[in-house]
LUMLOGU-696135 format. One record per residue: residue in three letters; x, y, z of N, C-alpha, C, O in turn. Coordinates in steps of 0.1 Angstrom, whole numbers, plus 5000, padded with zeros to 4 digits. Each point is the difference from the previous one (the first is absolute). Example, Ala and Ser with C-alpha at 12.3 -4.5 7.8 and 13.67 -1.06 7.14 Angstrom:
Ala513249435078499150125000500950125000501050005007 Ser498650114986500950115000499250115008500550115001 
END
This chain:
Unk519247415110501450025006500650134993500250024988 Unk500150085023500650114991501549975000500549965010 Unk500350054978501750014992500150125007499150085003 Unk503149945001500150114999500250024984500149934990 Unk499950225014500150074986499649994990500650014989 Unk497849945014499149954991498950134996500150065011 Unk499250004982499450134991498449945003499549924993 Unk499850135017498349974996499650125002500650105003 Unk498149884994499250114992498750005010499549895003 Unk500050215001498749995007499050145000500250105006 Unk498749844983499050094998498850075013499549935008 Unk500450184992499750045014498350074995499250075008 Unk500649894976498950094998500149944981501149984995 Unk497950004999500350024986499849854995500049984988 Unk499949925021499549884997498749945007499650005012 Unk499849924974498650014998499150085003499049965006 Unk501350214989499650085000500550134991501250045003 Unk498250034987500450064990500650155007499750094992 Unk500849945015500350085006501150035015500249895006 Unk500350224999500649975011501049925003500149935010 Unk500850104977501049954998501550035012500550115003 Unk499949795001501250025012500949854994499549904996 Unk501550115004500449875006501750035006500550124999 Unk500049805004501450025010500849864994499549884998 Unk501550165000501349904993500750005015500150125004 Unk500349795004501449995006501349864999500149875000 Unk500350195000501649945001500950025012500250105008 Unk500449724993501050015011499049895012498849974999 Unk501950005011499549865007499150055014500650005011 Unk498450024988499049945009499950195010499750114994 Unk500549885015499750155005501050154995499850125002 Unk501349794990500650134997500350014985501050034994 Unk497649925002499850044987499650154998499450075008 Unk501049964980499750114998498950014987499949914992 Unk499250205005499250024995499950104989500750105000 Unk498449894991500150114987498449994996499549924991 Unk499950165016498550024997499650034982501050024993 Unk498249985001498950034987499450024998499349904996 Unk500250205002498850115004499450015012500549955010 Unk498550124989498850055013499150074991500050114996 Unk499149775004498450024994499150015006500149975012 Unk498550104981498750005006498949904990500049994988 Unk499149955023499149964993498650115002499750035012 Unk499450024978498950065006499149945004499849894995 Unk499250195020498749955002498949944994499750054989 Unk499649845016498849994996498950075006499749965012 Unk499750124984498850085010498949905008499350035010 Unk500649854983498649895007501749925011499849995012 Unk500949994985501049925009500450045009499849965011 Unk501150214981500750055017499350154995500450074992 Unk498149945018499550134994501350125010500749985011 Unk499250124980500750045006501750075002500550095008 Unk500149824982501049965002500349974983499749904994 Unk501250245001500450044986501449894993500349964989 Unk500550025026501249935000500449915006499950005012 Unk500849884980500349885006501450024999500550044989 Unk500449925022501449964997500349875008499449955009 Unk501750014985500649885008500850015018500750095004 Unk499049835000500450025011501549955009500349905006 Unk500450194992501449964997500849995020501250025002 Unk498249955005500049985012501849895002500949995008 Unk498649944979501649945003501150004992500949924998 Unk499050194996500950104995500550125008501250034997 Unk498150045013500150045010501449925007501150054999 Unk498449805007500349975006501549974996501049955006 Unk498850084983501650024990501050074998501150004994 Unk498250085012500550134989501350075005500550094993 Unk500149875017501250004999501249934990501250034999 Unk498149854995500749954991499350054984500449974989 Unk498850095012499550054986500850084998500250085009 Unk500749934972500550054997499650134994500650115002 Unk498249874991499350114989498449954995499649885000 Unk499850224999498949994990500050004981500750094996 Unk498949854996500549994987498550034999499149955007 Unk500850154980498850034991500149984990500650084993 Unk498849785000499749994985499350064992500249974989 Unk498750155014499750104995498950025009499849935010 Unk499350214985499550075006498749974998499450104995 Unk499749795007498749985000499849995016500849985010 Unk497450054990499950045015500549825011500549985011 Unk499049934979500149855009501649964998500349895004 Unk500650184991501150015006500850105010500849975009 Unk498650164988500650105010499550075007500550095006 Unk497949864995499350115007500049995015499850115006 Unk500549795001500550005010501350055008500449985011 Unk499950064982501650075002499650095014500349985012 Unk499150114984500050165005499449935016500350045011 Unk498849874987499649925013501249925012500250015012 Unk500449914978500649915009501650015000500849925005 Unk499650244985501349945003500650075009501249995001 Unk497950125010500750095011500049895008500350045012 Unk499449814988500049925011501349914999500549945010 Unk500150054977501249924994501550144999501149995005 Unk498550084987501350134999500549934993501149995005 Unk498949944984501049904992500150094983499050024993 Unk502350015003500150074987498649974991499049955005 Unk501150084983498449994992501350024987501050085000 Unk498749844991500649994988499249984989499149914999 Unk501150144995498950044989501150104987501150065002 Unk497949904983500350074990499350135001499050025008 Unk501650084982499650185004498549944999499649995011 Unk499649974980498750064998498949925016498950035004 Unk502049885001499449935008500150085013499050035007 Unk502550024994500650095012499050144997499150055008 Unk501149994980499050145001498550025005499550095006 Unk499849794991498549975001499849955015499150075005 Unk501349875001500750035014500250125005499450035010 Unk501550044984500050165013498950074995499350065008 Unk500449944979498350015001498850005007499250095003 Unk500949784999498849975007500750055017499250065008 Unk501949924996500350045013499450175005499550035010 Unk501150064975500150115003498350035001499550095006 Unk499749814986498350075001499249925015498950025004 Unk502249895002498949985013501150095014501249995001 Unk497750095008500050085009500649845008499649885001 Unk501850205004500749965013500749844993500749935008 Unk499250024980500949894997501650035003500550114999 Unk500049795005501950015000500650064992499450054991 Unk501849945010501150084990500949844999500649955009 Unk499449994974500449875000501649964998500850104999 Unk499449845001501749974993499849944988499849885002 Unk500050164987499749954987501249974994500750095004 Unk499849864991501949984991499850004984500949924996 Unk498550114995499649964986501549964996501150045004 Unk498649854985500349934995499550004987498850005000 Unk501949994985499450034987499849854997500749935007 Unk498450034984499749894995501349934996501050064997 Unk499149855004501249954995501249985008500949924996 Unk499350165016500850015008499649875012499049935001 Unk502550105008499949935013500450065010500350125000 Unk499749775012500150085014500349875007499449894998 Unk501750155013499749895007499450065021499850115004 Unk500049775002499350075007500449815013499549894999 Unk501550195011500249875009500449914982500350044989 Unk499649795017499949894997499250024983500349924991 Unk499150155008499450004984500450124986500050125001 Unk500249794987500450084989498849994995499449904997 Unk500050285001498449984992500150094989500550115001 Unk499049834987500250054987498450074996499149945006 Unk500650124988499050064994499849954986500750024990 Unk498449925011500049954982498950044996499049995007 Unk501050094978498650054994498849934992500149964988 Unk498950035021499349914994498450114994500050125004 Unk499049854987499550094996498649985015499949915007 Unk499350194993498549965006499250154999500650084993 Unk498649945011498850085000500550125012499250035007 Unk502150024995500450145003501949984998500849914998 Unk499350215002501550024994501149955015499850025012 Unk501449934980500949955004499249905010499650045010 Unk500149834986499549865008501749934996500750004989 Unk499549955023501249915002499849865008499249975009 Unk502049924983499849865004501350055009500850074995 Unk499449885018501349985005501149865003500149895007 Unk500450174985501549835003500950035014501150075002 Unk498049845005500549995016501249904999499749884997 Unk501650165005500949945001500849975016500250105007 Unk500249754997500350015015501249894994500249974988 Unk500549995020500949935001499649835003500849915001 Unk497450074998499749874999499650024987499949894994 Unk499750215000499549984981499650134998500150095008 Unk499449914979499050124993498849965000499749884997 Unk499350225006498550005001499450094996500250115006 Unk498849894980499850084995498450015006499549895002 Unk499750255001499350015002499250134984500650084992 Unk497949885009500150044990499150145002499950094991 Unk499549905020499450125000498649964990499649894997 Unk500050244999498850014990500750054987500750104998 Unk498949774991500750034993499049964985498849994999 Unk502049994991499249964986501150024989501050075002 Unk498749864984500650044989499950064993499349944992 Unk500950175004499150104991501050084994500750085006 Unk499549884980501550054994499750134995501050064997 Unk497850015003499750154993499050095013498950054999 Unk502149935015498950115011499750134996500750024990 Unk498750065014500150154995500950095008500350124997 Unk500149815013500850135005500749865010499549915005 Unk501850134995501549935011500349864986499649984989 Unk501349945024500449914994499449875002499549955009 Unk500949964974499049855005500849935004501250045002 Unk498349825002500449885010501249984990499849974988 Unk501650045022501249994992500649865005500549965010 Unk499149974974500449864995501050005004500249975012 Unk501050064978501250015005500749985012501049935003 Unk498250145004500850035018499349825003500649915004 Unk498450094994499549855007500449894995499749905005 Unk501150104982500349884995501950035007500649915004 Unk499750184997501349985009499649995013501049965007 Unk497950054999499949975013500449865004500949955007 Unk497549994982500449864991501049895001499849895003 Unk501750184993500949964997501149975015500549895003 Unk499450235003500050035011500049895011500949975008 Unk497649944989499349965008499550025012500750015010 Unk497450004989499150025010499249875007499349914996 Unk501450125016499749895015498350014994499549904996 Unk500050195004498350075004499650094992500750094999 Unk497949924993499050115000499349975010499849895004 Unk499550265002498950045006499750014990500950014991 Unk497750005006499350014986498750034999499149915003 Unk500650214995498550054997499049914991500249964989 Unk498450035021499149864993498850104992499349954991 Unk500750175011498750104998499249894987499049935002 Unk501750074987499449974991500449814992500049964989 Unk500349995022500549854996499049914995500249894997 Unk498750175002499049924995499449994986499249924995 Unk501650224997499750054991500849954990501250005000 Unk498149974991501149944984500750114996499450105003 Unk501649914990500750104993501050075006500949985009 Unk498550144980501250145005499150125003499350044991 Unk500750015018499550155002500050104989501250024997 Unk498150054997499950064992500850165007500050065011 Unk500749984976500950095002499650175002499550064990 Unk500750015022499450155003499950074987499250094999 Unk501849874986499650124989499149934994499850024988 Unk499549885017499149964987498650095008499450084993 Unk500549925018499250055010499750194996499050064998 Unk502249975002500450144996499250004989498950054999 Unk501749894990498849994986498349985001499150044992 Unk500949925018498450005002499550085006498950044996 Unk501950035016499750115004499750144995499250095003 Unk502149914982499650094990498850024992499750124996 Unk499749785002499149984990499150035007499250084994 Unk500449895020498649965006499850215006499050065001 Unk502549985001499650145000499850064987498950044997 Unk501849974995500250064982498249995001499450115001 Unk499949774999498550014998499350045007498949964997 Unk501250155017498749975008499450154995500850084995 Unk498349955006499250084996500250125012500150124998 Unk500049815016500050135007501050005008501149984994 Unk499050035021500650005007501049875006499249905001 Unk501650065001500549895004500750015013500750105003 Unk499149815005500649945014500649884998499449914993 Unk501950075012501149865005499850015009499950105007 Unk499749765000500849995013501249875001499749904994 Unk501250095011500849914999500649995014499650095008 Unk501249844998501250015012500750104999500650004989 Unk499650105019500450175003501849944994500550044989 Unk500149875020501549934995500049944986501149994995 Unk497949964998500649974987500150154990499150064994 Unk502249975006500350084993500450024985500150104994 Unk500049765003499850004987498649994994499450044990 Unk500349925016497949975000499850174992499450034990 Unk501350055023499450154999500850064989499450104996 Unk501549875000501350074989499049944987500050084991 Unk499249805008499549984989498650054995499550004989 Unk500150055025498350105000500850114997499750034989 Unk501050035014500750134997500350034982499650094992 Unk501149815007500249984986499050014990499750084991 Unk499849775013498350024995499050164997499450044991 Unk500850005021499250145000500850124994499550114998 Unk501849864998500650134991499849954987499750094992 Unk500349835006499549974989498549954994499849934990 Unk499350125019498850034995499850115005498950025005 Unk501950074996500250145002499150045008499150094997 Unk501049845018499450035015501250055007501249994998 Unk498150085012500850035012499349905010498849975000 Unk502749985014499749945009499850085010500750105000 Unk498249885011500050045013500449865008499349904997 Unk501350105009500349945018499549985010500250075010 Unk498849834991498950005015500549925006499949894996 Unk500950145018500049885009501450045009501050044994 Unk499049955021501850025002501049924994501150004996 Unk497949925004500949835001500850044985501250024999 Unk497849984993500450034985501150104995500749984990 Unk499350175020500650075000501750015005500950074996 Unk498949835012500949985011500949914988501150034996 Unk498249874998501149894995500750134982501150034998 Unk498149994996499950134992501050095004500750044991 Unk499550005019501150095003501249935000501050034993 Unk499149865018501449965004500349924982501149954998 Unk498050024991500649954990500550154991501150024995 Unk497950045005500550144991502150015007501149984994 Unk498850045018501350045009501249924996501250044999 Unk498249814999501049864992500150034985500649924994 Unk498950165000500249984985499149914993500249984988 Unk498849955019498949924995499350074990499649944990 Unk500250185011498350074996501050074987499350074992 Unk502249925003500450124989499149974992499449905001 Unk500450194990499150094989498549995001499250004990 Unk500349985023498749925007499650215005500750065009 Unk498049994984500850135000498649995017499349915003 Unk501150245006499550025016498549935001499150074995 Unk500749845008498449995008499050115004500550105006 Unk498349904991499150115006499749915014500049885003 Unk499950325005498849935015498949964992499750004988 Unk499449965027498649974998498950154996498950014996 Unk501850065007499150134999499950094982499550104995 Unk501249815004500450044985499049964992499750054989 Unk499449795018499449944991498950044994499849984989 Unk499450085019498650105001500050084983499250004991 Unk501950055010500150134984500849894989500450044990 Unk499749875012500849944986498549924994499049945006 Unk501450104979498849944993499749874999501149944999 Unk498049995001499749865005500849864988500249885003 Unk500150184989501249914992501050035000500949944993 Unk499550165014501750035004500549925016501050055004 Unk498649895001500649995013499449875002499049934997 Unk502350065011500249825004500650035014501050065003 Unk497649855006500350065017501049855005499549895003 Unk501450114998500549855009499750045014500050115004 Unk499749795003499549975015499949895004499449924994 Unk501150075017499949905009498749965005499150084997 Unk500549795011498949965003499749824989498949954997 Unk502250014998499549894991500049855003500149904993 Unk499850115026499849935008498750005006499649905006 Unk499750214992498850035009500150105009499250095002 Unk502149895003499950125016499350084998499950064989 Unk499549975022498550085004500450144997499450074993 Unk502649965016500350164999500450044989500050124997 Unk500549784993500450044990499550054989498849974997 Unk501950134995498950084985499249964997499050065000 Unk501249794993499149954991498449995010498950044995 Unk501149915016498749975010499550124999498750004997 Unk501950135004499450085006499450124985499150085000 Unk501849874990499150004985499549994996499350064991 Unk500549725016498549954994498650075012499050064996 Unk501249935012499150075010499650154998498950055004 Unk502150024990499150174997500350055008499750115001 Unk501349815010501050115010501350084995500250105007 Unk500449894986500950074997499850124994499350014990 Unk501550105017500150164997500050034994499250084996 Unk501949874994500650084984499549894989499850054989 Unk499949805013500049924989498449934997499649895005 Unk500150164990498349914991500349944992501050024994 Unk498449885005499949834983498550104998499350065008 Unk500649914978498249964996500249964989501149994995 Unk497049984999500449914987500750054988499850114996 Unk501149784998500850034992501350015000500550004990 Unk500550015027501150015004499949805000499149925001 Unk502250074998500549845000501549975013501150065001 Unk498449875005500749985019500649854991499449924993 Unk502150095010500849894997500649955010500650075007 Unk499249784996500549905014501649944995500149885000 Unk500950184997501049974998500649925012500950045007 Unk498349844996500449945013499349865001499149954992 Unk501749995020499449895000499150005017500550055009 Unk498549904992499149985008501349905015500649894999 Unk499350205010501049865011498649955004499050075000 Unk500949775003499549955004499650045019500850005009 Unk498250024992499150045012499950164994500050085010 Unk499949964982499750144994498550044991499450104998 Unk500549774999499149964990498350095007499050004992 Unk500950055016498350054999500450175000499550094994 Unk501649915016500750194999499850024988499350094996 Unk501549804994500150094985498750034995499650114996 Unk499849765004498849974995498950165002499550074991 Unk500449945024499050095003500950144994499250105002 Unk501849944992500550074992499850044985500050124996 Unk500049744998499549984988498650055001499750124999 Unk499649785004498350045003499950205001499850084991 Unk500449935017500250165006500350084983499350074992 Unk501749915009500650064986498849934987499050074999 Unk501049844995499149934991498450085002499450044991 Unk500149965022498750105001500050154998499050075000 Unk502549984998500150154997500250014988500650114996 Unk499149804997500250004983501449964994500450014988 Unk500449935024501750054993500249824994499749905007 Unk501050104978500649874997500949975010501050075002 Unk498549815006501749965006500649824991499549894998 Unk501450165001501349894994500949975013500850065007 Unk498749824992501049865008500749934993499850024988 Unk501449875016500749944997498949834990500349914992 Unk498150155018499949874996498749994985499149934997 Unk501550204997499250054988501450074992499849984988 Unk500850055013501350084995501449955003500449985011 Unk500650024973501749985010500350115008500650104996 Unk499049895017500850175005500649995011500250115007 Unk500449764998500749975012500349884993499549944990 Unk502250015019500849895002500649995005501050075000 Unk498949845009500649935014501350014999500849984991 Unk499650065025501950014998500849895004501350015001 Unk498049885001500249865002500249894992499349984990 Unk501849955014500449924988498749874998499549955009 Unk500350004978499049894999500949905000501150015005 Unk498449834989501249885001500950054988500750085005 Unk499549914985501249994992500850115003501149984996 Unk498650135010501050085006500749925012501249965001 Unk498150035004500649925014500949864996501049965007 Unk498449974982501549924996500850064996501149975004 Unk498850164983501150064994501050045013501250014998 Unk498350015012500950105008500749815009501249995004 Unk498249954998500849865010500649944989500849905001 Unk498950164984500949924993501750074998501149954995 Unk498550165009501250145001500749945016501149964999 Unk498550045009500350005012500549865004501149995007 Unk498349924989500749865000499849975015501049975007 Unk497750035000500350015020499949855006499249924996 Unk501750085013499749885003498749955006499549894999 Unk500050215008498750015010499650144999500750105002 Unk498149894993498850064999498850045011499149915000 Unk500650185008499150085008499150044999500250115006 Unk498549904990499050054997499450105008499949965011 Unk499850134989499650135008498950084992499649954990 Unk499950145014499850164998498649894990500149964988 Unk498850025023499149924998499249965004500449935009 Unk497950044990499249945008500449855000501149964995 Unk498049955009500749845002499749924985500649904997 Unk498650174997499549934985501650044993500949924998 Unk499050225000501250024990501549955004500749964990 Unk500250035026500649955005500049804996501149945000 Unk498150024998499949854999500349964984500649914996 Unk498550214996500349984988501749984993500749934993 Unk499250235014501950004997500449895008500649944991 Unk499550025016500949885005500049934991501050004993 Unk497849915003499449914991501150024985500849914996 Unk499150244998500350004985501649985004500549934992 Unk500450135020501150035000500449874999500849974992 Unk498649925018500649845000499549964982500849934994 Unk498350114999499849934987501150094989500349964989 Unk500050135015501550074990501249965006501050064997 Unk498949805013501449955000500750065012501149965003 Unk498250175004500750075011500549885012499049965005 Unk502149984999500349945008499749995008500049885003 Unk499550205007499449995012499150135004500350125000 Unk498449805003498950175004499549975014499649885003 Unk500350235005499349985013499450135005500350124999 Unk498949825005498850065007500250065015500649935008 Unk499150194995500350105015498450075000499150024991 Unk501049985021499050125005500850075004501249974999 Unk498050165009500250115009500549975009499149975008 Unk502250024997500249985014501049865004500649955009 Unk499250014972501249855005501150054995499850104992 Unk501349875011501550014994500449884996500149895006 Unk500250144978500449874994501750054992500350114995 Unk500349805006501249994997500350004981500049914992 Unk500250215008500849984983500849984992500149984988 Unk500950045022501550004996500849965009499850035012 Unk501349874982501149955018499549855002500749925007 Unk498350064988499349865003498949984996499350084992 Unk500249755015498349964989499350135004500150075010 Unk499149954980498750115000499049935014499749884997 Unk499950145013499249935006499750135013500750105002 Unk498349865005499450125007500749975014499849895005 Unk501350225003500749985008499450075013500649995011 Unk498350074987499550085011498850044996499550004989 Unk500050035023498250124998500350105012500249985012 Unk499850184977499950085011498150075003498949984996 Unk501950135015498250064999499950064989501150014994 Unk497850034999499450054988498550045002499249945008 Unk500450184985498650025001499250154992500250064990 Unk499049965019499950154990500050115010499949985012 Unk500150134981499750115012499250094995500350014988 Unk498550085015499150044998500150145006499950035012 Unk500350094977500050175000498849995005499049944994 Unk500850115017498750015008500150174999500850035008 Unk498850094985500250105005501850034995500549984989 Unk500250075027500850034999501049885009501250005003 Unk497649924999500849865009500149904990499449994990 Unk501549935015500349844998499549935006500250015013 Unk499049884981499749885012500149844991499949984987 Unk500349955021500449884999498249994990499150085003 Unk500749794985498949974996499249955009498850015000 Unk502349895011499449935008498950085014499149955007 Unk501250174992499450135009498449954995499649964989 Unk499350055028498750014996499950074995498949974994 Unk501550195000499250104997499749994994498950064999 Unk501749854985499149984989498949904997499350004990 Unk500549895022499049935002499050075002499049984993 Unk500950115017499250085009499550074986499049984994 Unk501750105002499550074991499149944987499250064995 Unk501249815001498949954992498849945010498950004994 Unk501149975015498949975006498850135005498949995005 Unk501850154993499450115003499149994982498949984996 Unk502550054999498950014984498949894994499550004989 Unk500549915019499449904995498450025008498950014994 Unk501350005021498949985007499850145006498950035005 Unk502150064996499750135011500250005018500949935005 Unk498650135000500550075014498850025005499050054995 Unk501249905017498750085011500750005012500449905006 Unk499850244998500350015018498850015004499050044993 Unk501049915022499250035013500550045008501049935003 Unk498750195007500150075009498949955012498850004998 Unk501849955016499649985010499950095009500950095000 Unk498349915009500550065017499449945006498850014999 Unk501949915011499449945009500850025017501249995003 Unk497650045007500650005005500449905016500349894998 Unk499850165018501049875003499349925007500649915007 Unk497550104993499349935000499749864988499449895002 Unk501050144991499849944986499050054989500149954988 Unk498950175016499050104994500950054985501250025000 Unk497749974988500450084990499850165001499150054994 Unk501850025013499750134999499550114996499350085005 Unk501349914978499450064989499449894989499849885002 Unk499950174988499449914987500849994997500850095000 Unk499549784995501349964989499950154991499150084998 Unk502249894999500350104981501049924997501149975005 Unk498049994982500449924986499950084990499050074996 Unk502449914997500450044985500249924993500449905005 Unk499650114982500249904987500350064992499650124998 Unk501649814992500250054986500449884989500649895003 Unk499150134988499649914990499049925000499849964988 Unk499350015018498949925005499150074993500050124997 Unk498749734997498750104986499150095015500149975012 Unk499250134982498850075007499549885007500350005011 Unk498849894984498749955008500949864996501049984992 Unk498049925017500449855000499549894988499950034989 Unk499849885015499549924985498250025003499249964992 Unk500550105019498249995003499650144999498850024998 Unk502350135002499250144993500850045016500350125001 Unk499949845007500350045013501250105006500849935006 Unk499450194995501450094996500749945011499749955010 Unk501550064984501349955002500150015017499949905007 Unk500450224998500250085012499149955008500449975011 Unk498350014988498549935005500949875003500550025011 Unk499849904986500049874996501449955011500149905007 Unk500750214991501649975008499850075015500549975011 Unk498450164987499650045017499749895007500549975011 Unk498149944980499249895012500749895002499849915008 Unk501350104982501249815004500750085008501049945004 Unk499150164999501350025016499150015011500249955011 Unk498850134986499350015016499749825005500249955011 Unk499249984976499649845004501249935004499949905007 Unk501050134990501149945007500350075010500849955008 Unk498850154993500950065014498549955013500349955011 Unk498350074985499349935006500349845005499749965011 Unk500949974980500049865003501550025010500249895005 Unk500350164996500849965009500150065013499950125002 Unk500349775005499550045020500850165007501150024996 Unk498450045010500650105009501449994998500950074995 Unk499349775014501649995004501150014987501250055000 Unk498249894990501049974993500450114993501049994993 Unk498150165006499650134994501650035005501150024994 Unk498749975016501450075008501549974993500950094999 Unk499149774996500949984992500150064984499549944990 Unk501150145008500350094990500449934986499450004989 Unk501749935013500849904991498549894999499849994988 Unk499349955017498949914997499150064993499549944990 Unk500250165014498950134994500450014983499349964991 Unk502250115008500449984989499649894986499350014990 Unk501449885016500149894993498649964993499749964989 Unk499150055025498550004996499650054990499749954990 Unk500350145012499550094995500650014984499250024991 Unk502549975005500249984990499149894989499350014990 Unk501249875020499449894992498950014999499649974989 Unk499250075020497950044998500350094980499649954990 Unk501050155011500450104994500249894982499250004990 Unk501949955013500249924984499149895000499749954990 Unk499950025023498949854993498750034997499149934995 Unk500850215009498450064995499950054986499150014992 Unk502750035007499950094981500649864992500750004990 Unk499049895016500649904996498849924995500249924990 Unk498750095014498749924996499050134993499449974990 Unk500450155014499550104995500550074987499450074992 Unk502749885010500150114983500949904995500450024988 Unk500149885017500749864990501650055003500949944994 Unk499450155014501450025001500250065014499150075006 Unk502149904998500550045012500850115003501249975000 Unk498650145002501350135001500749975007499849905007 Unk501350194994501050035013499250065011499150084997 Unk501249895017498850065010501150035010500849915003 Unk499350265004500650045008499450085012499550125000 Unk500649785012499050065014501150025007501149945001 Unk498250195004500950095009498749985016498950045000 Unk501849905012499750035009500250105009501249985004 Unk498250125001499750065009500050025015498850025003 Unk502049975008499050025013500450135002501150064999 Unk497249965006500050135011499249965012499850085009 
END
């Protein structure tokens, strides 16, 4: 039953799933509620899942269908599974974009480096500040994480306060911005909070997250010793990550070069914020070639795998200006995302056979998650005091967990949403008042398509088994005019008996086109279908798999 002027919350992207973060707050009774969106994330492709296809976003179809009542877009900071969808979906909404400077800057950033993106309505807002927007008072609260200025927001409506928390963690000594401010959450606290939305990334995990300067300290040491050359790679947006390789390298008295846009791009817009003072200019990549092999420390992107990025094209012996060999030491200042695991892998390997030490997280301290573990996550509900608790920003394991610890710290009430339900958090019982549409949408190119779109079936069914057209002519006697022409691609040379391929798919079309009568030749669309199916049930007993098969009929 939906209350008026009751506050629910509906995730559109970002539950049970680490990425592709959306969700939509509305207020006010039944169609003329109004709305306050939270972020616009991307999830990335899988190449065996959606070959093809670099970008996942949520499918906001009924947000659209909103969007005269949508007030604004809110950015809690500037990672790609919160904002990378922006530049995509928000010429279809036109709704303000609010964001802190470093979030707003990294944004027209990336706008100004893609050909033909919009011109946005961005409004910054400094940490700590508010705004109201329609029906909602939204505060910016500073919480710490793995790139500068990450914010929790305190959604205030006239059915309660709802704290969302964004990506967040405790970490009283970050290297660069501000940490998760206690203070502000224990007056929130006080206050009283109807709701956390609440990040699960690491609910599974005992403790406390270990702090970016202890990381820093490790980072010093592991350069101060390397004998030759050294490579970081880390997330292009963690900028304190990079302020502490910087550090690190003036003080083992290296110079840095800069491999990557991505890296450069976030590098700039922090130098322009005051992030980078006494952090002295970055070298290009062309610089690296003449600096002596213990003076320089290359940072680059690629510490996901990506094929285009520096690091791939380093380990491979493709890149212009940058060589590894033995004796240089490649540092993984990162954490492996899960479905990433063989990119990196064939990275390592790559690099490891060209002689170079590579250091991972899971031999060295040289990464720490920007995610809160459990005793953060009580310290902060013991700050916050919420009556109801939301679990989000999560696969279904870490999501259950947090529910689980939130009900054993006494949290009063925890419930469980997917994608697409609207549950009530403020104004009344917590309970699910609705299901809208929900789904993904799939950067095809320079298109959007629904996930549900064959194209990406089709396309694993190509990479799995391959293609064969046939070419007909028949004409209005029913006579095969010319010789079939068959093509194939993907398909092995010969069959399981030595028999070449082409041999094998010429004699299953003519035997089928023999076995069937004069009259029925005539029928084009029968011809077809024959012929298909002769086609896969012959590479179906002869090579153990079926292709895609495309016959083109003919009359002359």
């Amino acid at each position: 039953m939906i209350m008026a002027q009751d506050l629910v919350f509906v995730p559109l992207g970002g539950v049970s799933e680490i990425g592709m973060n959306l969700g939509l707050y509305g207020f006010g009774e039944g169609r003329k509620r109004r709305w306050l969106m939270v972020d616009c994330g991307v999830l990335f492709g899988d190449p065996a899942w959606t070959p093809g296809i670099d970008i996942i976003m949520p499918d906001i179809r009924f947000a659209l269908a909103e969007k005269a009542n949508i007030e604004a877009l809110v950015l809690t900071h500037a990672h790609e599974d919160h904002y990378g969808a922006v530049l995509d979906l928000w010429p279809a909404m036109r709704k303000p974009i609010y964001a802190t400077p470093f979030a707003a800057a990294m944004l027209e950033a990336k706008r100004a480096s893609e050909r033909g993106a919009p011109k946005l309505d961005i409004r910054v807002i400094p940490q700590g500040g508010r705004f109201k927007a329609g029906p909602f008072d939204v505060e910016f609260v500073p919480v710490a994480h793995s790139i500068p200025e990450s914010n929790a927001l305190a959604i205030r409506t006239a059915a309660g306060l709802v704290v969302h928390t964004g990506d967040w963690k405790i970490d009283p000594t970050p290297v660069l911005g501000l940490p998760t401010d206690e203070a502000r959450m224990r007056e929130l606290g006080e206050e009283g909070v109807a709701a956390v939305i609440g990040d699960s990334t690491n609910a599974l995990r005992e403790g406390i997250s270990p702090s970016e300067l202890d990381v820093a300290a490790s980072l010093t040491e592991l350069i101060r010793s390397a004998p030759g050359r050294v490579a970081v790679t880390t997330f292009a947006s963690n900028v304190g990550r990079l302020r502490a390789v910087a550090d690190a390298a003036r003080a083992a008295d290296r110079q840095v070069v800069l491999i990557g846009r991505a890296m450069l791009r976030a590098t700039e817009v922090a130098r322009e914020l005051g992030m980078l003072e006494g952090v002295g200019e970055f070298l290009s990549p062309d610089a690296y070639g003449y600096l002596p092999r213990d003076k320089v420390v290359a940072m680059m992107t690629g510490s996901q795998g990506e094929p285009r990025a520096a690091l791939a094209r380093v380990a491979s012996g493709d890149h212009p200006e940058v060589k590894l060999a033995k004796g240089d030491r490649v540092i993984f200042s990162s954490r492996t995302i899960p479905g990433n695991e063989k990119a990196v892998g064939r990275i390592i390997n790559d690099l490891t056979a060209g002689g170079a030490e590579v250091i991972t997280d899971r031999t060295h301290f040289v990464h720490v998650s920007g995610h809160p573990r459990r005793d953060e996550i009580a310290m902060l509900y013991g700050w916050l005091k919420p009556n109801l608790v939301v679990p989000v920003h999560g696969e279904e394991l870490h999501m259950h967990e947090h529910a689980a610890f939130a009900t054993s710290i006494g949290v009063p009430n925890v419930a469980r949403v997917s994608d697409g339900q609207m549950i009530r958090v403020a104004g009344g019982p917590a309970e699910i008042v609705d299901e809208v549409q929900s789904g993904r949408m799939l950067k095809d190119g320079k298109v959007l398509v629904p996930m549900s779109d064959q194209t990406i079936a089709e396309r694993r069914r190509l990479a799995f088994a391959g293609v064969v057209t046939v070419a007909l002519a028949i004409d209005e006697r029913g006579e095969v005019a010319t010789a079939p022409e068959v093509r194939y691609t993907g398909l092995p040379p010969r069959d399981d008996e030595g028999t070449p391929m082409a041999e094998v798919l010429r004699d299953t079309v003519l035997d089928c086109l023999d076995g069937l009568a004069r009259g029925k030749r005539r029928d084009h669309a029968l011809v077809a279908t024959a012929v298909e199916r002769a086609v896969r049930g012959e590479l179906g007993l002869v090579w153990g798999k079926k292709p895609v098969c495309h016959v083109a009929v003919l009359g002359v």
